[in-house]
C-alpha positions in Angstrom: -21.3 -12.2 -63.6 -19.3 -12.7 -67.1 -18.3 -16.1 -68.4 -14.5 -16.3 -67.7 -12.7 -15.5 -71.5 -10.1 -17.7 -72.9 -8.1 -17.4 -75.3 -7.5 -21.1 -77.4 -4.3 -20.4 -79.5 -3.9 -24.6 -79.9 -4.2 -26.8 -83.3 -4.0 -30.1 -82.1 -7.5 -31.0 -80.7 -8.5 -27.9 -80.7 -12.4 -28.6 -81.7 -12.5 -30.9 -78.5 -10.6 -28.4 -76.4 -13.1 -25.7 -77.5 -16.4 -27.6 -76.7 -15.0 -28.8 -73.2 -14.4 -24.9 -72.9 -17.9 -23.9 -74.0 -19.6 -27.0 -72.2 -18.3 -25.7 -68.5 -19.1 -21.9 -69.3 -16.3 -20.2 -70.8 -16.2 -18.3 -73.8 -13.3 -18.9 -76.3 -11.6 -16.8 -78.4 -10.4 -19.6 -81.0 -8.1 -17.1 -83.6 -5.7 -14.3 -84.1 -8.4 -12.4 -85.8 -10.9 -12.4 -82.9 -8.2 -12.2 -80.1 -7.4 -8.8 -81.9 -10.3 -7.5 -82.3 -11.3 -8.6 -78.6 -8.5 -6.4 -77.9 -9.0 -3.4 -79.9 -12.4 -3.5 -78.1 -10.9 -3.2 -74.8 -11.7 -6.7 -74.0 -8.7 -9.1 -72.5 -8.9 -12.7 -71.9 -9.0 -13.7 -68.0 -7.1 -16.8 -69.0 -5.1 -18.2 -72.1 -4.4 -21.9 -73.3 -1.0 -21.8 -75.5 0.0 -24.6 -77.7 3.6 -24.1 -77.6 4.2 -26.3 -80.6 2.6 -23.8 -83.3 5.1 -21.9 -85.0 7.7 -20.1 -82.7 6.9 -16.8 -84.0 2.9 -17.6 -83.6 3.6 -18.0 -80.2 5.6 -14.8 -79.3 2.9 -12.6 -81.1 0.1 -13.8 -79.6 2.2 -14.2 -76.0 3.4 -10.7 -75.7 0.0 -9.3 -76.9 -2.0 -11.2 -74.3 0.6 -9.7 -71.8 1.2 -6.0 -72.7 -1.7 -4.5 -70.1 -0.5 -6.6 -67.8 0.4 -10.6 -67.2 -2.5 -12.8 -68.1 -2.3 -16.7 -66.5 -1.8 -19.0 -69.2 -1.7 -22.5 -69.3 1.2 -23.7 -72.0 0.8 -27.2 -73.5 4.0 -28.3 -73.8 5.5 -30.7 -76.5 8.4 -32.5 -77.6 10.2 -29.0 -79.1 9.2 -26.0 -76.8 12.8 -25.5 -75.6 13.5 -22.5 -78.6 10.7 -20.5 -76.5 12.1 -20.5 -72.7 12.3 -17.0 -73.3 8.7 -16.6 -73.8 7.2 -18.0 -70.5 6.7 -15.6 -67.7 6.4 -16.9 -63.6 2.7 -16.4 -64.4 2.2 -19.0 -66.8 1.7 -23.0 -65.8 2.7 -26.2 -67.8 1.4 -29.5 -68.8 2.5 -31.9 -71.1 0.7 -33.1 -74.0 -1.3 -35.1 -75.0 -3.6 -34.0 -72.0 -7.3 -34.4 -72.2 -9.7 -31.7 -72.6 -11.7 -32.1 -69.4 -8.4 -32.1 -67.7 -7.3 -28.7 -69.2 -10.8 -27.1 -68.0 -10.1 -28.3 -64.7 -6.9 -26.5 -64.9 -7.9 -23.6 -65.7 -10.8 -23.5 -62.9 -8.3 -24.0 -60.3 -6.4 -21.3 -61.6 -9.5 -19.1 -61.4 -9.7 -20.2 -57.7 -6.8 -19.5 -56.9 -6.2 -16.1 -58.2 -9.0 -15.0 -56.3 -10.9 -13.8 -59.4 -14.2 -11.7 -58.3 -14.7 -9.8 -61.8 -16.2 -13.5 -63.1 -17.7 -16.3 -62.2 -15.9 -19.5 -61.7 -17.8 -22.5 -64.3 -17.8 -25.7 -63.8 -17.8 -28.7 -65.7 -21.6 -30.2 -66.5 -21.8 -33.5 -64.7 -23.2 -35.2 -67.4 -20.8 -34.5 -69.2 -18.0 -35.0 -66.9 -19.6 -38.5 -65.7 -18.5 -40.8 -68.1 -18.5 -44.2 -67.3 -20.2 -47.9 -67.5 -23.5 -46.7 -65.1 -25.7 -44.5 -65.0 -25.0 -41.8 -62.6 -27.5 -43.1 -60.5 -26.0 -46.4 -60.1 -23.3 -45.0 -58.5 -22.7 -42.6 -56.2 -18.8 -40.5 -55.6 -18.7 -39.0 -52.7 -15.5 -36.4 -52.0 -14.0 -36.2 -48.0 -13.1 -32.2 -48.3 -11.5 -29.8 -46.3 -9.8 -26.6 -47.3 -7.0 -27.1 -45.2 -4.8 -30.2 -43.4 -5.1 -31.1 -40.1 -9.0 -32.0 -39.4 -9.0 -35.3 -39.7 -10.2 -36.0 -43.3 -8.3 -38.8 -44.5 -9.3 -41.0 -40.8 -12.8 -39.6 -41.9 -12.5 -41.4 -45.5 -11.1 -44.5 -44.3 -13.9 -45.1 -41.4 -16.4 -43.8 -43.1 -15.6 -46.2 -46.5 -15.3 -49.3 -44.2 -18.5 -48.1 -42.2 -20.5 -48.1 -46.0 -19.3 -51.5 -46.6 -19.9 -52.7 -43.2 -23.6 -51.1 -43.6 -24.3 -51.8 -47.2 -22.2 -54.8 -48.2 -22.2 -52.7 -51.5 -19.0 -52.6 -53.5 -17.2 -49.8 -52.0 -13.5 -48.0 -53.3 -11.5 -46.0 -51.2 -9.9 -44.0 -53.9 -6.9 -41.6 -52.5 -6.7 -38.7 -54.5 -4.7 -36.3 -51.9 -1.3 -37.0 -54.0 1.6 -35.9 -52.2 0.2 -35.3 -48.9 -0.5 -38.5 -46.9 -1.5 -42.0 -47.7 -4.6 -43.4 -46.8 -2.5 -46.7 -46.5 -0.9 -45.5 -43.4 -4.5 -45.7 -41.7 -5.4 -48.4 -43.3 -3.0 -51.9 -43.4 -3.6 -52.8 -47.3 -1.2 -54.8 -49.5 -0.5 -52.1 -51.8 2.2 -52.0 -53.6 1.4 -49.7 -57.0 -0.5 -46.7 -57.3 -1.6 -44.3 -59.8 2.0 -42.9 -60.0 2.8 -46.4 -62.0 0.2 -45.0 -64.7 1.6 -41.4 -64.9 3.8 -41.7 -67.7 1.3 -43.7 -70.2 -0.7 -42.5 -72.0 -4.7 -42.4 -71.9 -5.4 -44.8 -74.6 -3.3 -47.6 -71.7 -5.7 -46.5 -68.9 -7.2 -49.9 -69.5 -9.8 -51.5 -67.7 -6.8 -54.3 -66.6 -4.2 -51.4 -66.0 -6.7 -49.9 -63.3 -7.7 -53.4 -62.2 -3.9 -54.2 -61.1 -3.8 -51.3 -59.0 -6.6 -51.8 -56.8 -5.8 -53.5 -53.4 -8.1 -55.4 -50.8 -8.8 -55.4 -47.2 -9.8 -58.6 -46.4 -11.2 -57.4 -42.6 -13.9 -55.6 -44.6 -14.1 -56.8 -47.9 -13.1 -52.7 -48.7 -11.1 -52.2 -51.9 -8.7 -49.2 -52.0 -6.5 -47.6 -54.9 -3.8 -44.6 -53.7 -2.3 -42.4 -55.9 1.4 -43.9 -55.0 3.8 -43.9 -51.9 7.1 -41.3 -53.0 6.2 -37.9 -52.4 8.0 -37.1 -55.5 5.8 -38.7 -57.5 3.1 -36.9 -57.0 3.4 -33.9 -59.3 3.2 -37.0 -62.2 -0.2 -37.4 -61.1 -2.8 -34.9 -63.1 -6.4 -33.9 -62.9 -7.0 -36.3 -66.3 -5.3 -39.6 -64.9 -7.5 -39.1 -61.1 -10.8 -37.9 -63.5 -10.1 -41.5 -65.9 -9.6 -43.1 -62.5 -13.3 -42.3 -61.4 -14.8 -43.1 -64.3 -14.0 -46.9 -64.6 -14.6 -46.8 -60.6 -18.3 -45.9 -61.6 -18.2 -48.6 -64.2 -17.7 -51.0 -61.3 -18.4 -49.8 -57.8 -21.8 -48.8 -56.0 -19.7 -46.6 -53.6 -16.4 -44.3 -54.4 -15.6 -42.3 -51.7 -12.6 -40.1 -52.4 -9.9 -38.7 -49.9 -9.3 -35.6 -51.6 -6.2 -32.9 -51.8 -6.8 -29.6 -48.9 -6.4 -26.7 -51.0 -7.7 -25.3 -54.6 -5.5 -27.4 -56.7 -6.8 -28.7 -60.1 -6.8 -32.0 -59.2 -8.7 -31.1 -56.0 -11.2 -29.1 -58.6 -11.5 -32.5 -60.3 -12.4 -34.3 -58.0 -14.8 -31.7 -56.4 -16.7 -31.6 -59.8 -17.4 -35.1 -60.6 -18.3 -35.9 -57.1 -22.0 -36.5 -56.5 -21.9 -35.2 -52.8 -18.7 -33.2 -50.8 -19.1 -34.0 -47.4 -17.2 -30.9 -46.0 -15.3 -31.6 -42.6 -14.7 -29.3 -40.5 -13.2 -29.1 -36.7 -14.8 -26.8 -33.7 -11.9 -24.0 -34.2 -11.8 -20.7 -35.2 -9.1 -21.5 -38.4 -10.9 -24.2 -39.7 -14.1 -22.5 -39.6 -13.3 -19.2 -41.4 -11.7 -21.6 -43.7 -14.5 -23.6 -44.3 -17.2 -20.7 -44.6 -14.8 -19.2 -47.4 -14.8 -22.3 -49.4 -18.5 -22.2 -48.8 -19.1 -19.3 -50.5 -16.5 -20.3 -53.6 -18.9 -23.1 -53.5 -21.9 -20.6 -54.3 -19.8 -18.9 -56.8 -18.6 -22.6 -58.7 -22.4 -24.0 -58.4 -21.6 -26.6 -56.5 -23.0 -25.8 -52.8 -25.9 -28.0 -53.1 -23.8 -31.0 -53.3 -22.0 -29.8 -49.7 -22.8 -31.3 -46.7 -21.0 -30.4 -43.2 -19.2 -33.3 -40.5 -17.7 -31.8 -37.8 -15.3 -33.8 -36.1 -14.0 -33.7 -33.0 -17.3 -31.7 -32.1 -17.4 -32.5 -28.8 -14.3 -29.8 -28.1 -14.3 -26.2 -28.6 -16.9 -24.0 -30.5 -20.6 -25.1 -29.9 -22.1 -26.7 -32.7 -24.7 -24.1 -32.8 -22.4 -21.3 -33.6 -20.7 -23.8 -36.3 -24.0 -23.9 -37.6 -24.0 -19.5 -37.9 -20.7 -19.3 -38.7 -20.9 -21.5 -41.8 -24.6 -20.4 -42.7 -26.1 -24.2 -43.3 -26.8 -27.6 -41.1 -24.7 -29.8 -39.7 -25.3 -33.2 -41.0 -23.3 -35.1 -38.7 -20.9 -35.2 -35.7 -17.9 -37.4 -35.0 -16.3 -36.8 -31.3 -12.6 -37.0 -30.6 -10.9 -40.0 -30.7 -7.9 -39.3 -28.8 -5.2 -41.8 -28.1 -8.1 -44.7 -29.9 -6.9 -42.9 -33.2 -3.6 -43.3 -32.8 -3.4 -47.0 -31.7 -5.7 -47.5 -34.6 -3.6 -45.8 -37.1 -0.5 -47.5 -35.6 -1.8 -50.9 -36.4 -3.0 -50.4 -39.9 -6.5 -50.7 -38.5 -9.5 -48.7 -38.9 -11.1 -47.2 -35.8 -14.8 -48.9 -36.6 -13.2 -52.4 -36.5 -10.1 -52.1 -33.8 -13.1 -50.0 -31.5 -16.6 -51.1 -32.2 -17.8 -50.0 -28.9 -16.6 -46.5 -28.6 -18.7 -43.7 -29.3 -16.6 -42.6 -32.1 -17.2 -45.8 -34.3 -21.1 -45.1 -33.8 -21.0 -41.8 -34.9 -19.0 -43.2 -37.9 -22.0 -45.6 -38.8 -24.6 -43.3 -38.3 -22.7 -41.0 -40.8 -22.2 -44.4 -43.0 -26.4 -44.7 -42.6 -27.1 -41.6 -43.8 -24.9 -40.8 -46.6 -26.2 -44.1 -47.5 -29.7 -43.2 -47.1 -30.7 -45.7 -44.5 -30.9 -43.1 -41.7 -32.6 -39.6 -41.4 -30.6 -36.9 -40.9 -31.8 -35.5 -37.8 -30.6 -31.9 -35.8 -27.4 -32.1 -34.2 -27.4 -31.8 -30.8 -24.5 -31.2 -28.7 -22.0 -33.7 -27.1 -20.9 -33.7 -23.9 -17.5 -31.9 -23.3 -14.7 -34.6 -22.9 -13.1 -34.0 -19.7 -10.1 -36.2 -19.4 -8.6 -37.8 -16.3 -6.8 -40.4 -15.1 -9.0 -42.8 -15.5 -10.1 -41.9 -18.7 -6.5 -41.8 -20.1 -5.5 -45.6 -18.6 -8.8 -46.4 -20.3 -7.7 -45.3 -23.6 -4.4 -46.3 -23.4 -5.7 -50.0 -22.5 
């Protein structure tokens, strides 16, 4: 397939912007001169990055040529005095304010690859060395990204557990880092005394994403010696929160942690691409239902298509309802790693106490297939072939036991 085209009509930081562009696989076209003749040849850009504060009448050229076949996405860097052009921008186009950082702009544009459903290229990503920026080297620590494509599987109990699990296993230094802005909390599963988030950091700029700004952010759960930092609390605030801020935050994580595991956003957002592309590993969880599957199997083969499949690795939770774990196994097209049954009424009592399920229930089968997950992502256990649970069947008994 093609490298994605994109036209760079920018002037501030443009150089850096460019080699961030060429570093994750896109080719630029970085003037006037070569945008026209890319044209004349037939050739359109897939994608545009606009610099809204060149000259007003830079801008509406090089706009309207980029959409006369047609509308073109375009991300518009906006400034301090972009108001004069609010007749420029079409529904197509998306914003971020400047200054923004390069990496973040790439990630951008990938999720609006994704998202547009674009088969005539191939979706780049980022180079991890690149990307991975930080304190360690990549191999002294490790991120790992909770995924699923869509709500509603259990992913954020999954990142909690399985975070306390690693430090329970490991006694590493382990961060919960909450990256699915908007969405949930990871502090509603998970009693910490949080009180700031990465919403507090949104309106500075980079050169204050100090090693002490990050620092007074993180919060500690003392039952497990776990530390957590959440994007913030007010649902509001969570469009403040970019791909560059959660990218900064997992770079001084790997300047101080063994462990991050990161609850990320369901869905194709770039923040989601971010995190997704600096993440060592993406353990991909998934639920024994039709939805979920066909869901998962089509991120699976966006994964192919973004180079990031062998980093993947399938949970199913809940597995011991609905399809058999076998037919996961063909409907997906790979292995899965591990398998977390139901924990009915334990996970809300857990959840309802600020607790995680591996300390509140040590004894149910849920928290050991939480630990053997923990033991193997942490390479202290073999993975070995799934075999199938047995199918809950509740009674009356079983629900005054859970209930207990």
């Amino acid at each position: 397939m093609e490298s994605p085209r994109v036209l760079l009509a920018a002037h501030e930081d443009a150089a850096a912007i460019a080699a961030a562009l060429t570093r994750a696989g896109f080719e630029v076209i970085g003037s006037e001169e070569a945008f026209e003749t890319a044209l004349v040849a037939g050739t359109r850009p897939d994608l545009a990055v606009i610099d809204a504060d060149l000259a007003p009448s830079i801008v509406r050229r090089v706009h309207r040529r980029l959409n006369e076949d047609g509308p073109v996405q375009a991300l518009i860097l906006l400034g301090d005095d972009a108001g004069e052009l609010d007749d420029v921008w079409q529904v197509s186009d998306e914003f971020v304010l400047k200054p923004t950082q390069a990496d973040a702009i790439v990630y951008r544009l990938q999720a609006l690859l994704i998202r547009s459903g674009s088969t005539s290229t191939s979706t780049p990503i980022a180079d991890p060395e690149v990307q991975v920026i930080g304190g360690h080297d990549a191999a002294d620590a490790r991120v790992i990204a909770v995924f699923a494509p869509k709500g509603g599987v259990g992913k954020t109990t999954v990142s909690v557990n399985l975070a306390v699990a690693l430090r329970m296993q490991t006694r590493q230094k382990v961060l919960l880092l909450d990256a699915d802005a908007g969405v949930g909390n990871v502090t509603a599963v998970i009693d910490v005394p949080a009180r700031r988030g990465l919403a507090d950091m949104a309106d500075s700029g980079p050169d204050e994403w100090t090693d002490d700004a990050f620092r007074s952010l993180i919060a500690f759960h003392e039952p497990s010696g776990l530390d957590v930092l959440t994007w913030g609390f007010e649902p509001g605030d969570a469009e403040r929160i970019g791909p560059d801020l959660l990218i900064a935050a997992v770079r001084w994580a790997r300047q101080h942690y063994e462990l991050i595991i990161v609850d990320t956003h369901p869905g194709y957002d770039d923040r989601t691409v971010a995190m997704l592309s600096v993440a060592n590993e993406i353990l991909l969880t998934v639920t024994p239902e039709v939805g979920p599957l066909r869901n998962s199997a089509q991120f699976l083969a966006l994964a192919h298509e973004l180079g990031i499949d062998d980093t993947i690795r399938v949970v199913a939770n809940r597995s011991n309802h609905g399809v058999a774990l076998r037919d996961m196994e063909r409907a997906l097209g790979r292995p899965i790693l591990a398998t977390i049954v139901s924990a009915g009424a334990t996970a809300v009592m857990a959840a309802n106490a600020g607790t995680p399920l591996v300390i509140r229930f040590p004894k149910e089968r849920i928290t050991a297939d939480i630990h053997r997950l923990a033991r193997v992502v942490a390479g202290l256990e073999e993975a070995t072939p799934v075999t199938e649970p047995e199918r809950r069947r509740w009674t009356f008994a079983t629900l005054l036991r859970a209930g207990a």
